[in-house]
N, CA, C and O atoms as a DFTB+ gen file, in Angstrom:
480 C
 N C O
     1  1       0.846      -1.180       0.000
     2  2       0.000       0.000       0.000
     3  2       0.888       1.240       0.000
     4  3       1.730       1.412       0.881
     5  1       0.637       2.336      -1.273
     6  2       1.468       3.601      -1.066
     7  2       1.435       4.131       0.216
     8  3       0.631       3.615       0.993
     9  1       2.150       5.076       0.627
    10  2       2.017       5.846       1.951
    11  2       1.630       7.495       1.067
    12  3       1.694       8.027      -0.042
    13  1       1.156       7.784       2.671
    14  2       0.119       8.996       1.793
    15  2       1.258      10.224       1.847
    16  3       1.261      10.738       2.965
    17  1       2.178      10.799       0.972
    18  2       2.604      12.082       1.119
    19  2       2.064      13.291       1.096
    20  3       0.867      13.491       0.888
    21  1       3.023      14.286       1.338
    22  2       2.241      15.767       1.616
    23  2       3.640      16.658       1.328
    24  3       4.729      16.423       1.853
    25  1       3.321      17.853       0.264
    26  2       4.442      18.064      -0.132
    27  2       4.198      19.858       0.324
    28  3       3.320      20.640      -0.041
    29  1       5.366      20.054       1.250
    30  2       4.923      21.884       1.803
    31  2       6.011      22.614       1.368
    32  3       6.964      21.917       1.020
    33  1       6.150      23.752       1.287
    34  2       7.211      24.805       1.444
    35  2       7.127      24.959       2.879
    36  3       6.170      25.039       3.650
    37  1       8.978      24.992       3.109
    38  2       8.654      25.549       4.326
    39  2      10.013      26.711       4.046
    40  3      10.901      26.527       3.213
    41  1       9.923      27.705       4.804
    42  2      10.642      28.726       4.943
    43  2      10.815      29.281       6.576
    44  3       9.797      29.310       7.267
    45  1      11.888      29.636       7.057
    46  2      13.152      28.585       6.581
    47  2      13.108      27.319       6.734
    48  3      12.265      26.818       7.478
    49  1      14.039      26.549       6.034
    50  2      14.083      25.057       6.458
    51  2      14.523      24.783       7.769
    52  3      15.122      25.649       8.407
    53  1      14.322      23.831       8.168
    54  2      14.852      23.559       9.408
    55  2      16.307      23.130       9.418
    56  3      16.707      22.216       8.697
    57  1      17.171      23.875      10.330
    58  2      18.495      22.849       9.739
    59  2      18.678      21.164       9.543
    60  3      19.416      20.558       8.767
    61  1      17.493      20.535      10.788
    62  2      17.834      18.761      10.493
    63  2      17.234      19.028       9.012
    64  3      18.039      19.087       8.083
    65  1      16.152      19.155       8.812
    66  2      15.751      19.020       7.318
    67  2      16.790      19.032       6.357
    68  3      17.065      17.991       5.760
    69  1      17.457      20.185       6.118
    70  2      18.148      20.562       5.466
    71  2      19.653      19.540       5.787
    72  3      20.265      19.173       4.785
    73  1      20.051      19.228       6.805
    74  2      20.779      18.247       7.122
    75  2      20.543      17.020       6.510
    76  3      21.295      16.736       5.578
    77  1      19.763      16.309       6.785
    78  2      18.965      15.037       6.034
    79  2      19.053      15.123       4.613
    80  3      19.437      14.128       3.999
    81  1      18.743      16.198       3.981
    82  2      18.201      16.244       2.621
    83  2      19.645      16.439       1.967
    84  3      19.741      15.961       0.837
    85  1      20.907      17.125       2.540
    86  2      21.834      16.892       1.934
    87  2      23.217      15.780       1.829
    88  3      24.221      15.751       1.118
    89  1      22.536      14.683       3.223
    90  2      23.232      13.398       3.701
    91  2      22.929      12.666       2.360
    92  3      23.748      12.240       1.547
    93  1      21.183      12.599       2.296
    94  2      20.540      11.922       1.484
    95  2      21.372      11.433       0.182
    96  3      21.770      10.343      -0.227
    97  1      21.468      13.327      -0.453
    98  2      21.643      13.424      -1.589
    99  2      23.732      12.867      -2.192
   100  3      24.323      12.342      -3.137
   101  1      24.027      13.516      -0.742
   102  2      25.185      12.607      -0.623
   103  2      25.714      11.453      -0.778
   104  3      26.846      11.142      -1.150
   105  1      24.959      10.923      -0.517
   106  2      25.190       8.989      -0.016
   107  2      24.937       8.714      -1.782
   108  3      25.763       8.264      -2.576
   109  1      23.636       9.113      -2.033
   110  2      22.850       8.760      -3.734
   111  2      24.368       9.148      -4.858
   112  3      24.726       8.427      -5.789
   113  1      24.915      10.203      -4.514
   114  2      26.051      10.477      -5.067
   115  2      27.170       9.931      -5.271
   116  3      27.638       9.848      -6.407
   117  1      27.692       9.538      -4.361
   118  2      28.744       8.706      -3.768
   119  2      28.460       7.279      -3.979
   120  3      29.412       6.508      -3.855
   121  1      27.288       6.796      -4.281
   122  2      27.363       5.286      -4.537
   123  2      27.538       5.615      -6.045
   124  3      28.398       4.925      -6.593
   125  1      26.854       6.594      -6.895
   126  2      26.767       6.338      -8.619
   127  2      28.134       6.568      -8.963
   128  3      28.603       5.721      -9.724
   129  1      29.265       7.929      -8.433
   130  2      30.650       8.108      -9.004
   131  2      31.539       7.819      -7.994
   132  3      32.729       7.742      -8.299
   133  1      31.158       7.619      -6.698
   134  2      32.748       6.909      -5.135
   135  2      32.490       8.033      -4.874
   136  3      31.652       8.803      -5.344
   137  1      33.622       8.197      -3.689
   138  2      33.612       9.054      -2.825
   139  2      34.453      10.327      -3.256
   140  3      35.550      10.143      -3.784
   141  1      33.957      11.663      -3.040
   142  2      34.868      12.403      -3.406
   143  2      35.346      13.351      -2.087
   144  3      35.159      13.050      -0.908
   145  1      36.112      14.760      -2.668
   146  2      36.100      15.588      -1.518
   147  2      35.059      16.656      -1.629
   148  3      34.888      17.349      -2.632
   149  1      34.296      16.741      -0.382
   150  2      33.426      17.186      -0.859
   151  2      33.576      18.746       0.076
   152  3      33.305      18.518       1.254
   153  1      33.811      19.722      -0.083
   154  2      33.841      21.042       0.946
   155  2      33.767      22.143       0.812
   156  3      34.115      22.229      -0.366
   157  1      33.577      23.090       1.116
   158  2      33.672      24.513       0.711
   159  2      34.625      25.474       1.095
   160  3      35.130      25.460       2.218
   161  1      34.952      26.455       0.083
   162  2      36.162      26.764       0.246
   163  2      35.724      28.298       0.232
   164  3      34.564      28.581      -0.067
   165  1      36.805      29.453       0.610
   166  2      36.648      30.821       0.767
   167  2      37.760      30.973       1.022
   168  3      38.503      30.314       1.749
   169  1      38.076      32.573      -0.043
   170  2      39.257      33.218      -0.023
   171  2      38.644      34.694      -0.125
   172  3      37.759      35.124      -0.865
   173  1      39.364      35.290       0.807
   174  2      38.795      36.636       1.274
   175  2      40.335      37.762       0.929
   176  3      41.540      37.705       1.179
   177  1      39.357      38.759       0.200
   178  2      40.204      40.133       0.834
   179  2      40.134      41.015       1.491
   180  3      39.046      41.590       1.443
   181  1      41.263      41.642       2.496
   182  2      41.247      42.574       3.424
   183  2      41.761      43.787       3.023
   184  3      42.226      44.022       1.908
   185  1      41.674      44.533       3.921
   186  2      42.428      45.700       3.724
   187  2      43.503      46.009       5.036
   188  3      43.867      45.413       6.049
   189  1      43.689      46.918       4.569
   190  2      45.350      47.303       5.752
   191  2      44.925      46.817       6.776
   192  3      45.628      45.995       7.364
   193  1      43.801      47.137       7.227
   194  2      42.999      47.143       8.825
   195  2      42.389      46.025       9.019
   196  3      42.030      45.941      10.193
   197  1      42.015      44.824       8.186
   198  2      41.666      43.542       8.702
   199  2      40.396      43.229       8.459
   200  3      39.786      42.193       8.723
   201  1      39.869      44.700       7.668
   202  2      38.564      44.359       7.455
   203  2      38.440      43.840       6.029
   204  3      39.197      44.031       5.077
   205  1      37.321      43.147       6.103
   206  2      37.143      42.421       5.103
   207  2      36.473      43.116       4.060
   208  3      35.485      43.727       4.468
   209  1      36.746      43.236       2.590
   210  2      36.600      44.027       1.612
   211  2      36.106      43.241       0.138
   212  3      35.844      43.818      -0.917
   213  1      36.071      42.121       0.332
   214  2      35.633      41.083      -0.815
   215  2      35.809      39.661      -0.433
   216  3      36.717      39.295       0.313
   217  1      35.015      38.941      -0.904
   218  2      35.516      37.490      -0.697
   219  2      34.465      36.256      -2.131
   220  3      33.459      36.392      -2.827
   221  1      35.437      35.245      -1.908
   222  2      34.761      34.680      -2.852
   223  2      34.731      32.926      -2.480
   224  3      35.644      32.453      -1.804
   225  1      33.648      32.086      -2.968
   226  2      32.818      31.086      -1.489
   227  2      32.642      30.272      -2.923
   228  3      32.441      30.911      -3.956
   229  1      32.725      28.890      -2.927
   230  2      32.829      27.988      -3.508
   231  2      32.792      26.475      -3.034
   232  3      33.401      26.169      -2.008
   233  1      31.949      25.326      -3.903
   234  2      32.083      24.203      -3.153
   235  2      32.881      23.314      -4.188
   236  3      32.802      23.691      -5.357
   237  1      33.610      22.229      -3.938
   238  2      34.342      21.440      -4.194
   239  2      34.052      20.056      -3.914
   240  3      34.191      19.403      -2.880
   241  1      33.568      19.714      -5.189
   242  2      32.750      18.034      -5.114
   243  2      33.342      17.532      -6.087
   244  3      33.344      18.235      -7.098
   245  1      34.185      15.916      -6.189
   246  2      34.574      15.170      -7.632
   247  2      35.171      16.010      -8.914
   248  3      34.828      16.000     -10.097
   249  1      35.973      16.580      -8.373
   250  2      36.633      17.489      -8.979
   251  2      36.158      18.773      -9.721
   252  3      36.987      19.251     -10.495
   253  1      34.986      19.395      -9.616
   254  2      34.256      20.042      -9.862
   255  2      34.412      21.333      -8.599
   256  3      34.182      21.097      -7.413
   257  1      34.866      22.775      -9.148
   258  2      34.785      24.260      -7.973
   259  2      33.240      24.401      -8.501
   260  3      33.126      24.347      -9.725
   261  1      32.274      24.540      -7.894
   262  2      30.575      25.331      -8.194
   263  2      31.356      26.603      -7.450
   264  3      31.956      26.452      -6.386
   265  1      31.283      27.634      -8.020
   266  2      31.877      29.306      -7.738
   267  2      30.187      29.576      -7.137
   268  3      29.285      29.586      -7.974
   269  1      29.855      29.789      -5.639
   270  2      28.581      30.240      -5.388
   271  2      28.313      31.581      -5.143
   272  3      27.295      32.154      -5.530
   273  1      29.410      32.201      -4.366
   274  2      29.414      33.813      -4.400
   275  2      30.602      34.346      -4.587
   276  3      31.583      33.661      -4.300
   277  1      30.756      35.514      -5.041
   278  2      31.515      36.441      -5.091
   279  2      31.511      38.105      -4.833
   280  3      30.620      38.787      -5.341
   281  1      32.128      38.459      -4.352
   282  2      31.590      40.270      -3.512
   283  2      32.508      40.808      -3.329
   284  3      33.340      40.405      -2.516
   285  1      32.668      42.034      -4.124
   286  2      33.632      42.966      -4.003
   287  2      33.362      44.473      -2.847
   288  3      32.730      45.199      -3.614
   289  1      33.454      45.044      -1.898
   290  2      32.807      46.010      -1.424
   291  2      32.781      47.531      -2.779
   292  3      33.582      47.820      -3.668
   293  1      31.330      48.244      -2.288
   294  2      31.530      49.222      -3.879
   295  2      32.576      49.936      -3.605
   296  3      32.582      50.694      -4.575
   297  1      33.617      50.277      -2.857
   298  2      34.803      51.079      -2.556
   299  2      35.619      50.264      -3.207
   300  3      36.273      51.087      -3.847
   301  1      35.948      49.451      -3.431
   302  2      37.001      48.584      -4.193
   303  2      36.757      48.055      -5.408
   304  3      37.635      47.500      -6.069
   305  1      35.846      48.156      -5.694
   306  2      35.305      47.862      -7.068
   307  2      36.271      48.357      -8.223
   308  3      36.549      49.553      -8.311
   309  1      36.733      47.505      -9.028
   310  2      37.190      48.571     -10.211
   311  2      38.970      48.258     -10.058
   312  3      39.634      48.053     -11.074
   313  1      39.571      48.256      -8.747
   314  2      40.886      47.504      -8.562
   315  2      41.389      46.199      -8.869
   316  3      42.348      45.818      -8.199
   317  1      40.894      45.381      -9.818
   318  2      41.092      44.513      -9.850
   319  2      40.988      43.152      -8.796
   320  3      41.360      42.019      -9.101
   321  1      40.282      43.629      -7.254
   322  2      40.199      42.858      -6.346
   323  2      39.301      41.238      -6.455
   324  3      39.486      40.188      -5.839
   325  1      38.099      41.688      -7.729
   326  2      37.313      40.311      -7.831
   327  2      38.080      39.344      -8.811
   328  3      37.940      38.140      -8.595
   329  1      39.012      39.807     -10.046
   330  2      39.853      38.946     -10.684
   331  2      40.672      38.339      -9.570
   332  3      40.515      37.198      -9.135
   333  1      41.445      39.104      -9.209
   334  2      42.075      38.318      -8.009
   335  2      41.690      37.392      -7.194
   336  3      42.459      36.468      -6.927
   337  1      40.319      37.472      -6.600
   338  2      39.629      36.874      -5.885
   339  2      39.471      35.623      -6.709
   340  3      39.969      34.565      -6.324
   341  1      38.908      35.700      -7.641
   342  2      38.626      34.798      -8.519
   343  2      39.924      33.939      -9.193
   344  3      39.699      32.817      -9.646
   345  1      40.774      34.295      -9.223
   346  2      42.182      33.331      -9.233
   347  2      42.592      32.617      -8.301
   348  3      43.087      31.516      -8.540
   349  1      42.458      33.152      -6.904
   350  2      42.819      32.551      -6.018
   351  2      41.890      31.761      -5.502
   352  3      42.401      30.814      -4.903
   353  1      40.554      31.767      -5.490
   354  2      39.892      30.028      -5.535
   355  2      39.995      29.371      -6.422
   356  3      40.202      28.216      -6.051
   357  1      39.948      29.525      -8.081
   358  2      40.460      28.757      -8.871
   359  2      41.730      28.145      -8.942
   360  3      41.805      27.088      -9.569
   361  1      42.948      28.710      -8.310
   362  2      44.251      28.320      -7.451
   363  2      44.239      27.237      -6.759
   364  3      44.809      26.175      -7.007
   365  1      43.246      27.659      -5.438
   366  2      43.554      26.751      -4.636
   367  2      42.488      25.627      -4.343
   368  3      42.481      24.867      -3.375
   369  1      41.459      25.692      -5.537
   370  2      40.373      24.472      -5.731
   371  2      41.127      23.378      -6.793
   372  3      40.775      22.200      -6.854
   373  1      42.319      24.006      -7.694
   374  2      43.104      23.354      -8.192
   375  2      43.950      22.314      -7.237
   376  3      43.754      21.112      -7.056
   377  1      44.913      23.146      -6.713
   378  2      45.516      22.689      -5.475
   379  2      45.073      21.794      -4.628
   380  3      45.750      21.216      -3.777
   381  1      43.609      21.623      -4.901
   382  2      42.730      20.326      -3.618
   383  2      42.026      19.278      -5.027
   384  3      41.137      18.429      -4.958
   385  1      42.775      19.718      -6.163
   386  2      42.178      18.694      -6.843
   387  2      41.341      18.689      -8.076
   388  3      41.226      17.676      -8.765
   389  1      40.494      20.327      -8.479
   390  2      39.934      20.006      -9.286
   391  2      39.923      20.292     -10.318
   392  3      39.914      21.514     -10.171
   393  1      39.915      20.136     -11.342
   394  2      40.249      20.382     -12.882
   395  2      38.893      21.228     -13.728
   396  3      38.997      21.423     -14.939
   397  1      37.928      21.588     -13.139
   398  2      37.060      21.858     -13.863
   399  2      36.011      23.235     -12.438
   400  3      36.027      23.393     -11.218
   401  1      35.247      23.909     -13.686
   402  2      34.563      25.252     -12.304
   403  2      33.601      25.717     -13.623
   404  3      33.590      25.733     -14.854
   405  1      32.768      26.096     -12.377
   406  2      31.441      26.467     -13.352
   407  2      30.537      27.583     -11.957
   408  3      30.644      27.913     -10.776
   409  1      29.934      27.717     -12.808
   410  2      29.130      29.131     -11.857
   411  2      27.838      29.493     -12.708
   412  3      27.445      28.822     -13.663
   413  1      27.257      30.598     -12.250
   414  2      25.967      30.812     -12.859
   415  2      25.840      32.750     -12.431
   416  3      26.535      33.280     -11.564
   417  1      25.142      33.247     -13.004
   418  2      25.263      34.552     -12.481
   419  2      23.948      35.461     -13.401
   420  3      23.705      35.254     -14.590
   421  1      23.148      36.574     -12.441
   422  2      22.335      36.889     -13.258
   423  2      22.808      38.004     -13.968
   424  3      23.900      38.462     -13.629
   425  1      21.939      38.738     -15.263
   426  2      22.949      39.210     -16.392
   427  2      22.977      41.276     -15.706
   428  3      23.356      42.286     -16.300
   429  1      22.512      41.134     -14.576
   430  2      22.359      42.513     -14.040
   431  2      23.851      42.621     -12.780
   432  3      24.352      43.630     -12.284
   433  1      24.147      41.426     -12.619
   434  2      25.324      41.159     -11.244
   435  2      26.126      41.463     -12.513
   436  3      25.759      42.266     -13.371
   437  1      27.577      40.541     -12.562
   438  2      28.712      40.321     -13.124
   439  2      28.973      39.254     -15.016
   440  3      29.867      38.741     -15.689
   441  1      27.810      39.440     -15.031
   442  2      28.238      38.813     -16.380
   443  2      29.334      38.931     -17.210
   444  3      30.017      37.959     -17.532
   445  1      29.596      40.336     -17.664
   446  2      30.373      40.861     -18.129
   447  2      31.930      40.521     -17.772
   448  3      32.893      40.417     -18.531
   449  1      31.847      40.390     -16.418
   450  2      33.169      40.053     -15.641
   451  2      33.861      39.136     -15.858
   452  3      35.033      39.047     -16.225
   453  1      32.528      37.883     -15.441
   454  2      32.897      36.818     -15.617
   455  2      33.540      35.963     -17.098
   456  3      34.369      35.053     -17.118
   457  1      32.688      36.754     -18.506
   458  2      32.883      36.606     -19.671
   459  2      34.721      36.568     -19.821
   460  3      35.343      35.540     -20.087
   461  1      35.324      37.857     -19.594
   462  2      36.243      38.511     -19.402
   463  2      37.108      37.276     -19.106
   464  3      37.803      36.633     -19.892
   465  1      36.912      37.099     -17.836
   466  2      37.924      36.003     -17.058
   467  2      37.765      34.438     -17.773
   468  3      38.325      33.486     -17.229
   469  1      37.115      34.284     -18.787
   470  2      36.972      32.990     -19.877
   471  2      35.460      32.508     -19.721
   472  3      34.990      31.972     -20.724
   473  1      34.486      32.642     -18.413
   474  2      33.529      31.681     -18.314
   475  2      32.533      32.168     -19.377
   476  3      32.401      33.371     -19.599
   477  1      31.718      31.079     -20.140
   478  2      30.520      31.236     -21.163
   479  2      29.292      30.633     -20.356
   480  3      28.174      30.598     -20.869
């Protein structure tokens, strides 16, 4: 006999939820291609004073960087700080292994940028 589901939005998720749902999707993963490294990575820039002025946040699965954010503060904009940024996780997602990076971006953020630095 089916079991009866019920399908909700919830906002926010709960963290077990959200815990569960990404073990889940884990395990389903890891049996179809093995085990990989799976983690997230961040490389930040500062300024003289320690404050933080850009950074850029990425996950690292089966040799694959997913680039998820990137942020330049608008005072630094224009210095070359997000290329940089953007080399140095592609650097050091290399460095842990992976040969390949992909990202997504809407065409009002950084498109343009990103074009620039090779991504289509």
């Amino acid at each position: 006999m089916p079991i009866a589901i019920t399908i909700t939005a919830e906002e926010p998720p709960r963290d077990v939820d959200r815990r569960r749902l990404l073990e889940g999707l884990f395990r389903y993963n890891t049996a179809a291609v093995g085990d990989g490294d799976c983690s997230e990575i961040m490389v930040a820039a500062r300024g003289d004073d320690g404050a933080l002025i850009g950074g850029a946040v990425g996950e690292i699965f089966w040799g694959w960087l997913h680039i998820t954010r990137l942020w330049v503060d608008d005072a630094s904009r224009g210095s070359g700080t997000g290329w940089r940024l953007l080399r140095a996780l592609e650097t050091e997602a290399a460095r842990r292994g992976c040969q390949w990076a992909h990202l997504d971006t809407f065409s009002f953020q950084a498109r343009g940028f990103y074009e620039k630095q090779g991504y289509a």
